[in-house]
KELOTI-25077 format. One record per residue: residue in one letter; y negated, z negated, x of N, C-alpha, C, CB in turn. Coordinates in steps of 0.02 Angstrom, whole numbers. Glycine has a CB too. Example, Ala and Ser with C-alpha at 12.3 -4.5 7.8 and 13.67 -1.06 7.14 Angstrom:
2
+---------+--------+--------+--------+--------+--------+--------+--------+--------+--------+--------+--------+--------+
| residuo |    n_y |    n_z |    n_x |   ca_y |   ca_z |   ca_x |    c_y |    c_z |    c_x |   cb_y |   cb_z |   cb_x |
+---------+--------+--------+--------+--------+--------+--------+--------+--------+--------+--------+--------+--------+
|       A |    284 |   -390 |    660 |    225 |   -390 |    615 |    165 |   -390 |    660 |    224 |   -452 |    565 |
|       S |    112 |   -354 |    642 |     53 |   -357 |    684 |     -2 |   -394 |    645 |     30 |   -286 |    704 |
+---------+--------+--------+--------+--------+--------+--------+--------+--------+--------+--------+--------+--------+
END
This chain:
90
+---------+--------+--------+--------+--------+--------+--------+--------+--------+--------+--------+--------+--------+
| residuo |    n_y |    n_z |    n_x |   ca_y |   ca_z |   ca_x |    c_y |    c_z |    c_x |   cb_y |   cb_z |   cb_x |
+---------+--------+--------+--------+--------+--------+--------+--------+--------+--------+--------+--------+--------+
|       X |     59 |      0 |     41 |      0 |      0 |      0 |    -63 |      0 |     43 |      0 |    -60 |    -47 |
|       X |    -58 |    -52 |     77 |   -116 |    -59 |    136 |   -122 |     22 |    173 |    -88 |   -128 |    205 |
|       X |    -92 |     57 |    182 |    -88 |    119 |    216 |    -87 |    155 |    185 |    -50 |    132 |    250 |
|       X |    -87 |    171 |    119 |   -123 |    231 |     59 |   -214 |    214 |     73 |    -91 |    205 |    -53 |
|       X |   -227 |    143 |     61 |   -290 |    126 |     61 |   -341 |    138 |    149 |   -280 |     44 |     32 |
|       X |   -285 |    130 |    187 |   -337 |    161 |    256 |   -338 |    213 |    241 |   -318 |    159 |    336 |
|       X |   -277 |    260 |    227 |   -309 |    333 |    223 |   -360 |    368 |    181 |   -265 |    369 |    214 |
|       X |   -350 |    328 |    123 |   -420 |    323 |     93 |   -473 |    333 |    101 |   -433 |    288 |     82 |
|       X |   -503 |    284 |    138 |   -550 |    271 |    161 |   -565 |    295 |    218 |   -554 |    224 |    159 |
|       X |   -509 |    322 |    224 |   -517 |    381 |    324 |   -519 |    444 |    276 |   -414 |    388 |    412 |
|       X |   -509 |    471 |    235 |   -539 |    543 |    186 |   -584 |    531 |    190 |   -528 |    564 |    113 |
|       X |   -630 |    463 |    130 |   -695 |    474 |    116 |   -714 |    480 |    168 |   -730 |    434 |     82 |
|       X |   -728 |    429 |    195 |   -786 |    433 |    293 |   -778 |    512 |    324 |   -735 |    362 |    387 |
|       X |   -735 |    531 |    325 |   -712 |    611 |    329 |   -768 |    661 |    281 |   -623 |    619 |    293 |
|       X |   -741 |    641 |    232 |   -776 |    693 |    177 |   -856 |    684 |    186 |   -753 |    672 |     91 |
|       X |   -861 |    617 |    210 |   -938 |    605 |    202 |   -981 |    646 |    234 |   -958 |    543 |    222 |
|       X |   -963 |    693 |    304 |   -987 |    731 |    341 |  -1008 |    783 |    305 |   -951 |    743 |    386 |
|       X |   -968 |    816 |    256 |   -993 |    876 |    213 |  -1057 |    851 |    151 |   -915 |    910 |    170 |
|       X |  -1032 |    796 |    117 |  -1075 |    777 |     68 |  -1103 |    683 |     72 |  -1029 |    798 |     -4 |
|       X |  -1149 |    661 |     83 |  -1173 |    603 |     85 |  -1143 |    566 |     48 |  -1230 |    600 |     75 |
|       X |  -1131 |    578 |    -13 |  -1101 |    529 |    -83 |  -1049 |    499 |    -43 |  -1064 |    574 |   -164 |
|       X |  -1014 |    529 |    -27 |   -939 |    516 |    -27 |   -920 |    437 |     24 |   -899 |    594 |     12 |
|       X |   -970 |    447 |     78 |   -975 |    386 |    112 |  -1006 |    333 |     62 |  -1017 |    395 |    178 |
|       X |  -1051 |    343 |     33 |  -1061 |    286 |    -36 |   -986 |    266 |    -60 |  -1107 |    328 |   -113 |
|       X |   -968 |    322 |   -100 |   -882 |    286 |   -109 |   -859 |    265 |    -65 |   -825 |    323 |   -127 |
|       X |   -825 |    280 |    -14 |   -807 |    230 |     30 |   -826 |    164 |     47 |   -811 |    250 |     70 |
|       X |   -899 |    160 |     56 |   -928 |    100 |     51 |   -895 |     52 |      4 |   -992 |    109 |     33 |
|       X |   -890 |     81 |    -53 |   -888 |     41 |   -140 |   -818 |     18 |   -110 |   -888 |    103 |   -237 |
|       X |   -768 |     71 |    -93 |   -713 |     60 |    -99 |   -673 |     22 |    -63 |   -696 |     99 |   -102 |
|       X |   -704 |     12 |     44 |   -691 |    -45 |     49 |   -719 |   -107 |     58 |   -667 |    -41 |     74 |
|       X |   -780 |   -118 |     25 |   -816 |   -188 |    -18 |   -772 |   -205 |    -83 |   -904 |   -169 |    -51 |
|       X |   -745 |   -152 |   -117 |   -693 |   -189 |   -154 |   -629 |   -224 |   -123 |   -671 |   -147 |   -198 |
|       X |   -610 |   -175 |   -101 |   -554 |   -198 |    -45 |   -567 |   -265 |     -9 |   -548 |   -142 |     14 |
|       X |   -604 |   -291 |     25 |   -624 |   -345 |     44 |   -637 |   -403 |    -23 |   -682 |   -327 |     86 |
|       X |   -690 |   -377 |    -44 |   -677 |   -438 |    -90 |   -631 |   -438 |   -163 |   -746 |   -459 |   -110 |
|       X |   -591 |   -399 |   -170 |   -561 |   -411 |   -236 |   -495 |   -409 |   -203 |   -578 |   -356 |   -300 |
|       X |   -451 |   -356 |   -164 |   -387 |   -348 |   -144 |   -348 |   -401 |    -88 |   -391 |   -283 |   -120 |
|       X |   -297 |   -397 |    -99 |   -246 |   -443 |    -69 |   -267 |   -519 |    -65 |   -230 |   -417 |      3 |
|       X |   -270 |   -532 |   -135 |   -276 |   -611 |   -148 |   -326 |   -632 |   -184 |   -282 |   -650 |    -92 |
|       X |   -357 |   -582 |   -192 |   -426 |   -635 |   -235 |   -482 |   -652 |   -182 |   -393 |   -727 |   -267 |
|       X |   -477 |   -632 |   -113 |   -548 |   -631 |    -60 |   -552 |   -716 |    -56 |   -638 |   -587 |   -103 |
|       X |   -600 |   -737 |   -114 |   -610 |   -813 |   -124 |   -556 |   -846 |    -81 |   -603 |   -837 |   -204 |
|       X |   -486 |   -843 |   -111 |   -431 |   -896 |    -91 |   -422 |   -889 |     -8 |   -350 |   -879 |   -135 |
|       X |   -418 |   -830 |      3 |   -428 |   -838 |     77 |   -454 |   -892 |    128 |   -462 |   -797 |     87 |
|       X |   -525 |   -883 |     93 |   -573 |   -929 |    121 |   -570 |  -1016 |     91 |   -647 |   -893 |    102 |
|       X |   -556 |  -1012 |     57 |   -535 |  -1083 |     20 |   -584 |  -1111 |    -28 |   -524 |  -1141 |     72 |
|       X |   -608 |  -1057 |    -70 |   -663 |  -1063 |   -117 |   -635 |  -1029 |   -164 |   -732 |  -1039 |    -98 |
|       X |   -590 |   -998 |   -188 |   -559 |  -1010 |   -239 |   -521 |  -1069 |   -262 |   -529 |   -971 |   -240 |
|       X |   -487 |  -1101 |   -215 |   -451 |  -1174 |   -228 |   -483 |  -1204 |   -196 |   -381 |  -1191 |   -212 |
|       X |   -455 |  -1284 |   -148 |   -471 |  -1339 |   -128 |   -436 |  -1315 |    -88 |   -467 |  -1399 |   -156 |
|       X |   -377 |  -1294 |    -65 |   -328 |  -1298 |     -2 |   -366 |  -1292 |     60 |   -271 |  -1239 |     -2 |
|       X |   -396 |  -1242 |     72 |   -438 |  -1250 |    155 |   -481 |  -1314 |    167 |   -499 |  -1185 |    169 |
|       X |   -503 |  -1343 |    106 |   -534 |  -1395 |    116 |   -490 |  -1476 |    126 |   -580 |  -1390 |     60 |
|       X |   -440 |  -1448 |     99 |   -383 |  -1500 |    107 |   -357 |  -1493 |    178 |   -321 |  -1488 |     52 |
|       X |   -336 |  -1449 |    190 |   -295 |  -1420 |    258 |   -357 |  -1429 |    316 |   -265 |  -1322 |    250 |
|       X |   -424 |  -1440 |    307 |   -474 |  -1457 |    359 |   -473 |  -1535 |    350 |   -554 |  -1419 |    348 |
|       X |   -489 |  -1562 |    297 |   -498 |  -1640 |    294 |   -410 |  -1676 |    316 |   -529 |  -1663 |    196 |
|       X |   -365 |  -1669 |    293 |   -326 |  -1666 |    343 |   -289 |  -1689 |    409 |   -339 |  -1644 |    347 |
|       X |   -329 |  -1622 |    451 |   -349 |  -1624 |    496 |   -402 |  -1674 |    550 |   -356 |  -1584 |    482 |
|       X |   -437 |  -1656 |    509 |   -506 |  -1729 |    542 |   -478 |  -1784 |    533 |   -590 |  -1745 |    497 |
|       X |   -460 |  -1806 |    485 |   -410 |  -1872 |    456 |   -377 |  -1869 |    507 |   -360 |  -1871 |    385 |
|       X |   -311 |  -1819 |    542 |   -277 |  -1837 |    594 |   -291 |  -1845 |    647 |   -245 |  -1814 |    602 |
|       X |   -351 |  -1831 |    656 |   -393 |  -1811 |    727 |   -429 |  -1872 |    732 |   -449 |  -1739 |    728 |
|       X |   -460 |  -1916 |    684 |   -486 |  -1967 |    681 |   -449 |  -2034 |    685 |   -516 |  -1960 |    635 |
|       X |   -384 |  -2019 |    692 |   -345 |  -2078 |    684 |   -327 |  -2080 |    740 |   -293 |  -2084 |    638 |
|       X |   -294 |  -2016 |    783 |   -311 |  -2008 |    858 |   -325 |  -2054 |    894 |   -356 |  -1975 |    871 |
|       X |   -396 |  -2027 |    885 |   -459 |  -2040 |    934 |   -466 |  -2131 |    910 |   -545 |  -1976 |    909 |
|       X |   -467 |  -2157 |    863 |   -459 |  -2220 |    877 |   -412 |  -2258 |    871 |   -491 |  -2243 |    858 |
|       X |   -342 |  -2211 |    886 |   -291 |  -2262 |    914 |   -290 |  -2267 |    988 |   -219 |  -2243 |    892 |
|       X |   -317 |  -2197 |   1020 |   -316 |  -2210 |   1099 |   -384 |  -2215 |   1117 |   -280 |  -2151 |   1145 |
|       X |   -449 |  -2223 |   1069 |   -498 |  -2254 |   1120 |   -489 |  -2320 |   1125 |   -568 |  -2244 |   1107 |
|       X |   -463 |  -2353 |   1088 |   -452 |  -2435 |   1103 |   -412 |  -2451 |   1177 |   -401 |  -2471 |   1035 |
|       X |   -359 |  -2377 |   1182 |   -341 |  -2387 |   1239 |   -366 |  -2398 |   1316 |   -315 |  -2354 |   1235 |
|       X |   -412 |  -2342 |   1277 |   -454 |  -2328 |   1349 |   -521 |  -2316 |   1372 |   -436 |  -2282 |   1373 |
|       X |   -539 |  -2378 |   1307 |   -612 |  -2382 |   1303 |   -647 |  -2439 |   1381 |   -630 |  -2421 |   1211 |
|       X |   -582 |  -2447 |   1424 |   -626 |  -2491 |   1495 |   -606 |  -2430 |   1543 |   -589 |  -2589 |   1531 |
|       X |   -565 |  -2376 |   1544 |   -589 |  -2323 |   1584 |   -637 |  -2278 |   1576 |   -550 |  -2293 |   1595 |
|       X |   -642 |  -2291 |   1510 |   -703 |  -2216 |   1506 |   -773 |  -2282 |   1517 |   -706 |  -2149 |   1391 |
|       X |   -768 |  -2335 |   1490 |   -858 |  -2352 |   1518 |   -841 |  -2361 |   1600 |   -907 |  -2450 |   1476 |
|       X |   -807 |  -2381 |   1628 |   -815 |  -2355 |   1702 |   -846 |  -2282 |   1719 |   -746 |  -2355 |   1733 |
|       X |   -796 |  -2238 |   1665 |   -840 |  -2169 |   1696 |   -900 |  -2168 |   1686 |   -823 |  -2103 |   1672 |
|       X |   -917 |  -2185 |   1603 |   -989 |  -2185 |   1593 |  -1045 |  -2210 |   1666 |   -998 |  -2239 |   1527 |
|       X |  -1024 |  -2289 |   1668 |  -1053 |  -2319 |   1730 |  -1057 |  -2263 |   1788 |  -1006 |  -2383 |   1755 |
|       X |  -1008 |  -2236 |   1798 |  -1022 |  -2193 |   1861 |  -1062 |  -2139 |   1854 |   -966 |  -2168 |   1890 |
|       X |  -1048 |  -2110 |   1795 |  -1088 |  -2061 |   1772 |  -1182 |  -2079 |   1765 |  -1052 |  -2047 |   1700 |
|       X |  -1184 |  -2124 |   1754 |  -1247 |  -2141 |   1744 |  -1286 |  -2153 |   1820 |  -1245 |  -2205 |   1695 |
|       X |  -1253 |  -2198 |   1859 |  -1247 |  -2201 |   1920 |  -1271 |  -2143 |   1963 |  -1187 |  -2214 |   1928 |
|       X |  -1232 |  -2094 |   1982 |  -1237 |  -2036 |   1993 |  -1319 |  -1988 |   1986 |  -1186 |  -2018 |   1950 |
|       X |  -1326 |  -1992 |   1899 |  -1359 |  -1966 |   1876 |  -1446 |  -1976 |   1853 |  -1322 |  -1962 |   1845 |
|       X |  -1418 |  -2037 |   1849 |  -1467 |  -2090 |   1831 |  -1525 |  -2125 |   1879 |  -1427 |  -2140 |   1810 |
+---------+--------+--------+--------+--------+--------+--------+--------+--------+--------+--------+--------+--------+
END
């Protein structure tokens, strides 16, 4: 299906050389293609549902639990670095 629709759109852009219109259709045709074909466009992005926003929060959630299970670890090596860092810089 996807490969009826490139060729498609490789006619019009083609055709467009003889007559201007035709690249207009093409235009139309893949702006539809983008936003209406293979899924609904929206869901992709996660603005048709919640899922990308779920599948990002998530994420941060796991990433945040992370970061403060091992900065407790190693919150007296890193202010040493800080210290040195400042040191250095400072």
């Amino acid at each position: 299906m996807i490969v009826l629709l490139v060729l498609l759109v490789m006619a019009l852009f083609g055709l467009g050389f003889l007559n201007g219109m035709w690249w207009v259709v093409a235009a139309v045709v893949v702006f539809a293609l983008f936003q209406y074909g293979r899924g609904g466009g929206y869901d992709d992005w996660g603005r048709g549902d919640d899922s990308g926003f779920r599948n990002y929060r998530d994420y941060r959630d796991r990433v945040d639990r992370w970061d403060r299970r091992y900065s407790r670890q190693r919150r007296g090596r890193w202010a040493r670095q800080d210290r040195r860092d400042r040191e250095r810089h400072g």
